[in-house]
N, C-alpha and C positions, 0 to 999 in steps of 0.2 A: 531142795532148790527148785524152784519153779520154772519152766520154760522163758518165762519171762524177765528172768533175771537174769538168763548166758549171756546174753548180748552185754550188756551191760558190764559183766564180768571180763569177758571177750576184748570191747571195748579200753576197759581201764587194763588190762595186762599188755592190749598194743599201746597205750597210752605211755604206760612204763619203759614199755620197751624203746619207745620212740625216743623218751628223753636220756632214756641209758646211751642212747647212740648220739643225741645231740652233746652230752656230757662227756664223753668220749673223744670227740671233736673239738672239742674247744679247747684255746691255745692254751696254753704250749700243750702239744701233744706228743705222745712218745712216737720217736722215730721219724718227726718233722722235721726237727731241724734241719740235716742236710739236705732236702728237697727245699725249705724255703730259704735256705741262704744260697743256693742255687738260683733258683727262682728270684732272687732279692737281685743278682749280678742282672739277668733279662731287662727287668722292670728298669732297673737303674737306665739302662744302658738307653730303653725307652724314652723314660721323663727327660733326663739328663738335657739332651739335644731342645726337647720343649721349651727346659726351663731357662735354659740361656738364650734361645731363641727371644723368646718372649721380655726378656730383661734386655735386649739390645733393641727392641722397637721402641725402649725409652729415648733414641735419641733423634727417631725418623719420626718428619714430620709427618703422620699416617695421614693425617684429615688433608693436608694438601696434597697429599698424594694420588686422593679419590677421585680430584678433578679432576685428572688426565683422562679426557676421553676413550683412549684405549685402553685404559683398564676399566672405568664403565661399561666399554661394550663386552670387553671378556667378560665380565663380570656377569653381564646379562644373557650373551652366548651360553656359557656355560647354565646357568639358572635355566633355561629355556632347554636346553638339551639335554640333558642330566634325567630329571624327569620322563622324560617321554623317554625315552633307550629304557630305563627301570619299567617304565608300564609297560612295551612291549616286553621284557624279559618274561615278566610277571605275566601279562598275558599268552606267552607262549609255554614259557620255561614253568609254570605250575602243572600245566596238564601232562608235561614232559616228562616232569619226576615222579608225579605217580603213575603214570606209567611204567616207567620203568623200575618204580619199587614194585606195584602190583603186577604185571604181566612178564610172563617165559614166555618168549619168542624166540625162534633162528635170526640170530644176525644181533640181539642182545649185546654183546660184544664187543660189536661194531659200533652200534648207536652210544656207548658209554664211552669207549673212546673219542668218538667223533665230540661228542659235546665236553673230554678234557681237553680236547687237541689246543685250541684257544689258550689254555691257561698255562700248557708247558712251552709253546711257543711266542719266540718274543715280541713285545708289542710292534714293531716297527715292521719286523717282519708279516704279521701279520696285518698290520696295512699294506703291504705289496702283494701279499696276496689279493686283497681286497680286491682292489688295483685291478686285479686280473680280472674281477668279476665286473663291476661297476665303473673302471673308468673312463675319460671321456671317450676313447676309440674303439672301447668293446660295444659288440650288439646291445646289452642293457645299459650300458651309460648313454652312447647317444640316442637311443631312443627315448631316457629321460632326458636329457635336454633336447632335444625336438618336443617334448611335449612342456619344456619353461621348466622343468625339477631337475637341474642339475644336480647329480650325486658326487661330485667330486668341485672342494673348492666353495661348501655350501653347509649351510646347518644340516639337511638331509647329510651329508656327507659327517658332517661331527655324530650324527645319531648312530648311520652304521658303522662307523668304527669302537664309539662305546657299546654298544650292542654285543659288537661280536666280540670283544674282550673281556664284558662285566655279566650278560649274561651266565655266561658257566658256573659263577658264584651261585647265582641263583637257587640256579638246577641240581646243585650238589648238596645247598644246604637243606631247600626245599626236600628231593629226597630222603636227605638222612632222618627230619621231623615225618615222614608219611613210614618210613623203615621204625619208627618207635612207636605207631601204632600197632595195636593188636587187633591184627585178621579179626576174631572175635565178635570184636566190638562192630565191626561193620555185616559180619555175619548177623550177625544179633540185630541189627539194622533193617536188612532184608528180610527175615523171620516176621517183621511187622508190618510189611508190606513195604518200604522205602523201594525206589527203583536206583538204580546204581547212583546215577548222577545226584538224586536225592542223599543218597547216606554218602557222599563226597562232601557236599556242601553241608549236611548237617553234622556230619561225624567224624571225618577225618580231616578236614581243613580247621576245625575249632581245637580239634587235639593236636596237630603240627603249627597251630598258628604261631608260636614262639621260633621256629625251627625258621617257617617261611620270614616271619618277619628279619629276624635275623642275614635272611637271604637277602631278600630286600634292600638293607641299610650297607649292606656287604657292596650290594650291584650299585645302588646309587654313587658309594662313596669312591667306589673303582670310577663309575663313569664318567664323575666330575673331576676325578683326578688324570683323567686316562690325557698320556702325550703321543708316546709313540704311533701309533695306529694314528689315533689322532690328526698329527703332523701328517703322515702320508698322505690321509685321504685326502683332510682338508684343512691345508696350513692356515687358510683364511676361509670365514671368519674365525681371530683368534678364541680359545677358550683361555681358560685360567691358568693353565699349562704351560701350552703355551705361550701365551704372552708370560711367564714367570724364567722362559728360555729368553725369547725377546729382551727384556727388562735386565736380566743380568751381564746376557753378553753385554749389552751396551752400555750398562750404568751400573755393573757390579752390584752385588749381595742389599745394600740398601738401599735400592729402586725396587725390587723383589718384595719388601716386608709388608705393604699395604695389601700387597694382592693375596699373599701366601697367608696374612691371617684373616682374607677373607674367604678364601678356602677353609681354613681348620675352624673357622667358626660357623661356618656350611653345617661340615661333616660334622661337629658337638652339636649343633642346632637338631639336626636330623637323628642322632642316635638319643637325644636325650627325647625327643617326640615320642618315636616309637616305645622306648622303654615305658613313658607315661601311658600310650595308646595301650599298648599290650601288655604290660604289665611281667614279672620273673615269673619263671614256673614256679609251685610250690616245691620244697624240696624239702625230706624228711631224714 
């Protein structure tokens, strides 16, 4: 056998192997069942609420409902805010998580907590915190409004409160995509001369791009859904949330439906992008 044929050999035995394992997989498989009738109760329980949702907006007028000005402006509030909270996450919370996947430092710890601390505390409360930092009578609140940028009571104000709620998705999932590359690989990187920031942007952001996107669609969907904090900072101008609290108290469950599907058709709108932009990992 000739050198030139191992591979090829090599080749066609992972080849085998690959579909021994796909063929393995495929349903029904032994010892799925109770994991997917388990699994089938979750999902239910999921759809379920969607799909009767969505069968009782046959009786609300949706399209007149649109005209109500304040649900236009939510509408656009949130549209407008949602975005920019995600780009800053993404512009902070990226370099955040590789950091902390790649670097040992004293206080490591610390810093990983601090950035779950948001996620195990409740939204509401953590607009009171806020509060403490930005609002109107602390030192950095009135000296943005002295300077016309009110942070409380303000779109600026809808942004840091999704911010500091939808960020932490980011940073966690971000993370976990830069935790499944291989050191290696970026070794192997610098070997060619790449300088750090170079073999970031060519090599470990194209191999966690699934992970980060993911992060992304997570922080968006938190942001434009976010009430609690929300409310605290800034009750006005309403977001979609908001006004979906408004809208019930006052006019009960269908005054709600026009706004509420135009949120969930947001959030499909936005996960089905990215799926198309970035595409699944291969998986074997």
């Amino acid at each position: 056998m000739s050198l030139s044929d191992r591979p090829r050999d090599g080749n066609a035995d992972g080849d085998t192997a690959v579909s021994s394992v796909r063929r393995s997989l495929t349903w029904p498989a032994d010892g799925v069942a109770v994991p997917a009738m388990l699994g089938a109760v979750l999902l239910a329980y999921f759809v379920v609420p969607f799909a009767v949702f969505l069968l009782q907006t046959r009786a609300v007028a949706v399209g007149t409902a649109f005209a109500d000005p304040a649900i236009r402006d939510a509408i656009t509030t949130s549209l407008l805010t949602a975005p920019i909270s995600t780009t800053i996450a993404a512009v902070f919370g990226i370099p955040l998580a590789y950091v902390l996947s790649r670097v040992s430092f004293r206080g490591k710890r610390l810093v990983e907590a601090a950035v779950l601390l948001p996620l195990v505390v409740p939204p509401i409360v953590g607009g009171v915190m806020l509060l403490t930092v930005v609002g109107r009578f602390t030192p950095i609140g009135s000296a943005a409004a002295t300077l016309g940028v009110p942070l409380t009571g303000s779109r600026a104000g809808v942004v840091l409160a999704q911010t500091f709620v939808a960020a932490p998705f980011l940073v966690v999932t971000a993370r976990a995509g830069f935790d499944s590359v291989d050191p290696r690989l970026e070794e192997a990187a610098r070997t060619l001369g790449y300088g750090r920031l170079r073999t970031v942007r060519l090599v470990s952001l194209p191999l966690a791009r699934n992970a980060i996107a993911a992060g992304i669609v997570l922080t968006f969907v938190r942001a434009i859904g976010e009430f609690g904090a929300t409310m605290m900072v800034a009750y006005t101008p309403r977001t979609m949330p908001t006004q979906i609290r408004v809208s019930f108290i006052a006019h009960g469950i269908d005054a709600i439906v026009p706004i509420a599907l135009a949120l969930l058709a947001i959030a499909v709108i936005v996960v089905v992008a990215v799926q198309l932009l970035v595409g699944t990992p291969r998986r074997y």
